[in-house]
N, C-alpha and C positions, 0 to 999 in steps of 0.2 A: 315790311320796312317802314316804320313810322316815325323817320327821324326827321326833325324839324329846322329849315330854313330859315335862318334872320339875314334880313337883304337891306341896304342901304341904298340911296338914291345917290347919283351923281352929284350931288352939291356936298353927298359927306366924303366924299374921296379930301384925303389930304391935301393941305395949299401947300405942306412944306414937310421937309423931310427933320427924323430927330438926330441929333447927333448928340450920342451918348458921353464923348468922352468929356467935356465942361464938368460934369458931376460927377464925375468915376473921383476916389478916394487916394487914389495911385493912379496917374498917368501912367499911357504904356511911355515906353522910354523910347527915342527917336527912331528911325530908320539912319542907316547909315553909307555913307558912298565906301565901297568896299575898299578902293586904294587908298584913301586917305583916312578912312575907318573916322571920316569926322561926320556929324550929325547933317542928314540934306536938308533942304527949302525946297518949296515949291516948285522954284527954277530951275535947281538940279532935274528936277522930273518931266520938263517941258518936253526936252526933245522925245521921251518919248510916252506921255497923255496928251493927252487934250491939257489946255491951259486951266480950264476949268474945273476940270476931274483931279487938275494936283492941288491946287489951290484947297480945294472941298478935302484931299486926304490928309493934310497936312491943317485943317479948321480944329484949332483944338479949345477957341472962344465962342462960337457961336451953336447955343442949343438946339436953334431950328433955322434952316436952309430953306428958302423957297424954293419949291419948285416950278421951273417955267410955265407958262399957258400953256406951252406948243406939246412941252409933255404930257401936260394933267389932259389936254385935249387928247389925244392919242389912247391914253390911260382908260380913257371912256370907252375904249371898244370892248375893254371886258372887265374896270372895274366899278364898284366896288365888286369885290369876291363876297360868295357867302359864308355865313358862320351855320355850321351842321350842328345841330346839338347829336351825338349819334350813339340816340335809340336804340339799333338794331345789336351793332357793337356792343353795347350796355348791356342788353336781354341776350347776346351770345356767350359772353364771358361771366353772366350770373352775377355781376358786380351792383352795389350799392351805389358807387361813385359816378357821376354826372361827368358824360367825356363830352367834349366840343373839337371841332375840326375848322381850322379854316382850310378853304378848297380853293387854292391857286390854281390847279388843274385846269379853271376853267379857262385859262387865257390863249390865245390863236397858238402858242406852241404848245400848250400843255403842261406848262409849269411858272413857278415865280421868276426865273429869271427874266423876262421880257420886264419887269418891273427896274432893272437897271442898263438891259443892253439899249434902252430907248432915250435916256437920256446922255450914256455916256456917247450913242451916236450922232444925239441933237449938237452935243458939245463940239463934234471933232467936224462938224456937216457948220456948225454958227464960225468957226475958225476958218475954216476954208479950208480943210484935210480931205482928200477924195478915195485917200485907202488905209483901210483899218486890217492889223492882224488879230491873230486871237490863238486859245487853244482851246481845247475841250474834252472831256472825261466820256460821259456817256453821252456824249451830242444834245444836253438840254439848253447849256449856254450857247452855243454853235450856231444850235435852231434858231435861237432868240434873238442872237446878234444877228446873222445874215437873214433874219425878217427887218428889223431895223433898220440895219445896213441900205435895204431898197427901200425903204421908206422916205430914206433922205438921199437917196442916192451916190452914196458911196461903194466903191469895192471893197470886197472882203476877203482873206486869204487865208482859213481855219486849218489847224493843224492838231487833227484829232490822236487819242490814243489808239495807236495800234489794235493795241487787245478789243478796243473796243468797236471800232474803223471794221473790223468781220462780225463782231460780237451782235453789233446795233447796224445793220445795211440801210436803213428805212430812217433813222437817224441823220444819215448821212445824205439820204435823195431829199429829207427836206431842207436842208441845205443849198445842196444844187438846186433845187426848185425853186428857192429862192434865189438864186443867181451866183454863191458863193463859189469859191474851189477849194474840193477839199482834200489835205495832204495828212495822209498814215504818218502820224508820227512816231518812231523815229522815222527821218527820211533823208537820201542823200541828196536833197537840195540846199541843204545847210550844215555847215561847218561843225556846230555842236550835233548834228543828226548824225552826219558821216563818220565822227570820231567815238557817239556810241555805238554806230553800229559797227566800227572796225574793232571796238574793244571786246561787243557782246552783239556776238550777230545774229543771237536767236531772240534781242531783246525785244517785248511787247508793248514798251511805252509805259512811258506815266505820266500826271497831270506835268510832274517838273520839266520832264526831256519837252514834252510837249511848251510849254512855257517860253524856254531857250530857243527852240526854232522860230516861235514866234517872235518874241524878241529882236533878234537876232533880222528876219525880215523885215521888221517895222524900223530898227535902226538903220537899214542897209539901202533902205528904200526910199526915193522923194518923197512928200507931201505924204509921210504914212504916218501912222500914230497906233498904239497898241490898246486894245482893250481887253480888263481881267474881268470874269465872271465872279470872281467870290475873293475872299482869303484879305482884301486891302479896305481899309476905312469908308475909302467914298464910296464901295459897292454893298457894304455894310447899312449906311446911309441910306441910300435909294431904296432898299427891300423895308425901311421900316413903314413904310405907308402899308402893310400887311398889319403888323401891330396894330397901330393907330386906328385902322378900319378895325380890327378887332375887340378893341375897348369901346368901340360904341356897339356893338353889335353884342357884347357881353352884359354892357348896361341894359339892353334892348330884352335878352332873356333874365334880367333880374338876378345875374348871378355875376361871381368872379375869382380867376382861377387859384386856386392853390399850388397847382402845377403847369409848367409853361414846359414844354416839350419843342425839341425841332430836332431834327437829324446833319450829321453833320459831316462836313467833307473840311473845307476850308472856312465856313462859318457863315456865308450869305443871306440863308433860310430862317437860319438859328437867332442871326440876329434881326432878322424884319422880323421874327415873331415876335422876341421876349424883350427887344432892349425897350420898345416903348413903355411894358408893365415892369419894367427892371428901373426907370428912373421912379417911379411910385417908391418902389426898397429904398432905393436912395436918397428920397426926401423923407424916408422913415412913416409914411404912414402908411407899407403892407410889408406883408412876410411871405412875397410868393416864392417856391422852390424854381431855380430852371436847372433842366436837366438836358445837356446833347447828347446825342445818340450817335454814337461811333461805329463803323466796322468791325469786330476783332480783330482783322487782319490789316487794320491800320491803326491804332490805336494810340495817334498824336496827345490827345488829353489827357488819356486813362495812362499813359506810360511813356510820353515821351520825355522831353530833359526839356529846360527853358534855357534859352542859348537864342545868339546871335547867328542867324542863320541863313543864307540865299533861299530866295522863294524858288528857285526852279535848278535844276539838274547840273546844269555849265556854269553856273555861279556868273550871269551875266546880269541878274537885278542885285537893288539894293541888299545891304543885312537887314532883314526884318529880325526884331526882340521876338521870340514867338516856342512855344510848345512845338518841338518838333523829333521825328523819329530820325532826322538826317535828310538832307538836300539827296543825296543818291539812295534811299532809300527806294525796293524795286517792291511794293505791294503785289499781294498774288491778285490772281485773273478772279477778282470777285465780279460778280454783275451789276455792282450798285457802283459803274464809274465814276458816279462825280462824288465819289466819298472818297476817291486811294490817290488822297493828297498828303505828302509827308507830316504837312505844317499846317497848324493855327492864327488865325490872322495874331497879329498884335496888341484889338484890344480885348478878344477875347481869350486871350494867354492871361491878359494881366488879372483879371474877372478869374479865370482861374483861379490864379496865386492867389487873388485877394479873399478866397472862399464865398463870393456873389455867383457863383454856379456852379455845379457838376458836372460828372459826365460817365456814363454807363457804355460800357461795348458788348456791342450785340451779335454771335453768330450769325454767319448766313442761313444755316438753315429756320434759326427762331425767325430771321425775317419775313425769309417766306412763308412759313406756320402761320406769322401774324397778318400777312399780305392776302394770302388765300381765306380768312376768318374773316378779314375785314371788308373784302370782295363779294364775301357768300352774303354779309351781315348788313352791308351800305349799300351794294352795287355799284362799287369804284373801284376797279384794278388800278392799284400803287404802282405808283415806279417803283423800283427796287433801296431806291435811297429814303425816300418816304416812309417803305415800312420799317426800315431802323426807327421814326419815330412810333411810330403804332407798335409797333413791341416793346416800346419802352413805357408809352401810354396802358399797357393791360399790365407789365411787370410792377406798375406803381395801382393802379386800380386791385390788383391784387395783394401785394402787400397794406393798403390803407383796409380792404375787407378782413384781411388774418389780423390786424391791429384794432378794426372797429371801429374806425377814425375815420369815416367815405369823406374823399376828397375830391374837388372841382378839378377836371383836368382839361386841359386844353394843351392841341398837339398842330403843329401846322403839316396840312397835305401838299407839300411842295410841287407836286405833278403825280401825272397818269403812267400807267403802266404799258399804255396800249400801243405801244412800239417796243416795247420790253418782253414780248412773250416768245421769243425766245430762252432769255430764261426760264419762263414760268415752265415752258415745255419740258426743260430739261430738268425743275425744280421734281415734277408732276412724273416725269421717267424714273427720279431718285436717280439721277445723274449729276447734284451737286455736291460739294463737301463744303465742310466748314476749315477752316486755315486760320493757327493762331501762331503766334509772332510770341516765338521763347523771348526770356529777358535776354540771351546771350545773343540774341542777334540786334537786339535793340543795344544792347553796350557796345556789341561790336561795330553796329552802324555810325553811333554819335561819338564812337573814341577820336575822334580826330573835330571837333567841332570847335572846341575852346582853342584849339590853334590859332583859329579866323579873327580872332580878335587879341 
């Protein structure tokens, strides 16, 4: 394994965060309060963010956002991240093409999200908020806020996916380890919990149901306030100090990418890699390709409808504008939880439409294929959402070697695997299947959509 580390010093960690949307072409179009179906503000959003975090979602003037002291201090326990040029990967798949990885993995939870569960808890800890709700997929956001959480001393009350809550056990104690409580969602301690599970009682969760319980506790609750791992602008924001660090660490190997890769659930990853080299497109002097890497067996980009749509299950948030398969949409029991989100955030729907990036959907089993190759090849077991990007990374390194064109690829490692192997187990028994999503159930999902508005 002769794959090469470019590492940055503490004083290159970003001062301030990018916010992409000033320069998008199309704005995405507002969010909307769902009874009066009229456009919210900031203050609509108070009662339930941080004042700060709605303010930042609703910044549709300013291109860079400082980031506090108290953050960028924090930040320093594991950033900057390195950039992998990776070698191994390169010489395993035979490829011409130059692949780079950035390795978020290496932060105290083991993925990128701690890159925004730490300021939206700075936010709600400067307010004076002492309990925060939350929901979570495959427990990487979960982990990362209730480390957080105790950092600034707040409580935390996470309300994980079912399928996932037995799927990920080890997920779930570092949670508790870190002081959290954690509730199988669906759950009968809430109203939208008790009415899916009186509808469908064998149901296994999803990020959405999960979403509404949380909700739903944070509005119900004193001095609580809610916080979302992915899918909304300001957490979009916070992930791009991943880019940023990446553009100097790409100057640093003398190269720069053709392809911008990140795997995608609700967009958090996708955009801390690409939107910092996505505004370069946008001021016209590069032509990088980005590519998200989906599920099949959720495949909001590659096949969902653009529609005004609730971010979670009970339709108790705003209408987000956004690519989506349907608010009740029930994805199968894939192992890459934090992908089986119905919905696309907002501004990377509009990014869609605007044809400023694609999106490729990846069987489970090529994931695995690609997570085991890249394991044998790097000595990094992927998380399971990760290697949607690293098989969509060799499915383009491949295609440019059949065309003769070797192209620069760069793919973000959003996290490790090393709570994941369970899957791997069951990967390795040939005990997984792959699950695609006919169009008749994706029309039958969104036929009632355009009602909503």
């Amino acid at each position: 394994m002769d794959s090469k580390k470019f590492l940055l010093q503490e004083k290159d960690i970003p001062t301030a965060w990018f916010n992409i949307i000033p320069q998008m072409p199309t704005k995405p179009r507002p969010m909307l309060n769902p009874a009066t179906k009229q456009p919210l503000s900031a203050e609509d959003l108070f009662p339930l963010f941080s004042e700060e975090a709605a303010r930042q979602e609703m910044n549709t003037t300013d291109s860079w956002i400082e980031i506090p002291e108290q953050v960028r201090d924090i930040y320093k326990i594991w950033r900057p991240t390195p950039l992998v040029r990776a070698a191994g990967l390169e010489k395993a798949i035979g490829t011409n093409c130059r692949i780079y990885f950035k390795n978020e993995s290496v932060s105290p939870v083991g993925s990128h999200k701690l890159n925004s569960a730490i300021p939206q808890a700075f936010y709600c800890k400067q307010q004076g908020v002492t309990n925060i709700t939350t929901e979570t997929g495959a427990g990487q956001w979960g982990a990362a806020l209730s480390l957080a959480s105790r950092m600034f001393g707040l409580d935390l009350a996470v309300y994980m996916v079912k399928v996932s809550y037995h799927q990920k056990p080890y997920r779930r104690s570092i949670m508790q380890t870190y002081g959290a409580e954690v509730v199988a969602s669906p759950s009968m301690s809430t109203k939208a919990g008790r009415k899916i599970i009186t509808d469908t009682p064998n149901h296994q969760g999803s990020l959405g149901t999960a979403i509404s319980e949380a909700v739903e506790l944070a509005m119900s609750t004193p001095n609580c306030k809610y916080a979302l791992g992915s899918v909304l602008n300001h957490v979009s924001l916070h992930q791009t100090v991943i880019g940023l660090e990446a553009e100097k660490q790409m100057e640093m190997a003398g190269d720069y990418p053709d392809i911008v890769i990140g795997c995608f659930g609700g967009g958090s990853n996708f955009s801390g890699i690409a939107f910092p080299f996505m505004r370069h497109n946008l001021e016209g002097n590069k032509n990088t390709t980005f590519i998200a890497a989906e599920p099949a067996s959720c495949p909001k980009l590659t096949r969902g409808v653009m529609q005004y749509d609730f971010g979670d299950e009970a339709g108790y948030t705003p209408l987000i504008p956004m690519l989506t398969l349907g608010h009740n949409f029930a994805p199968a029991n894939i192992h890459a939880g934090g992908l089986r989100y119905h919905g696309a955030g907002a501004v990377v729907s509009q990014l869609m439409c605007d044809n400023l990036m694609s999106a490729v959907d990846i069987p489970q089993l090529e994931s695995f294929d690609a997570a085991t190759l890249f394991a044998k090849a790097e000595g990094i077991i992927p998380a399971p959402e990760s290697a949607h990007a690293i098989a969509a990374a060799i499915r383009q390194a491949r295609k440019a070697d059949e065309e003769g064109s070797p192209k620069v690829i760069l793919f973000n490692l959003s996290g490790h695997g090393l709570i994941d192997m369970t899957a791997y187990d069951r990967y390795l028994a040939g005990d997984l299947a792959n699950y695609e999503v006919t169009d008749e159930d994706v029309a039958r999902n969104v036929a009632g959509l355009d009602k909503i508005i």
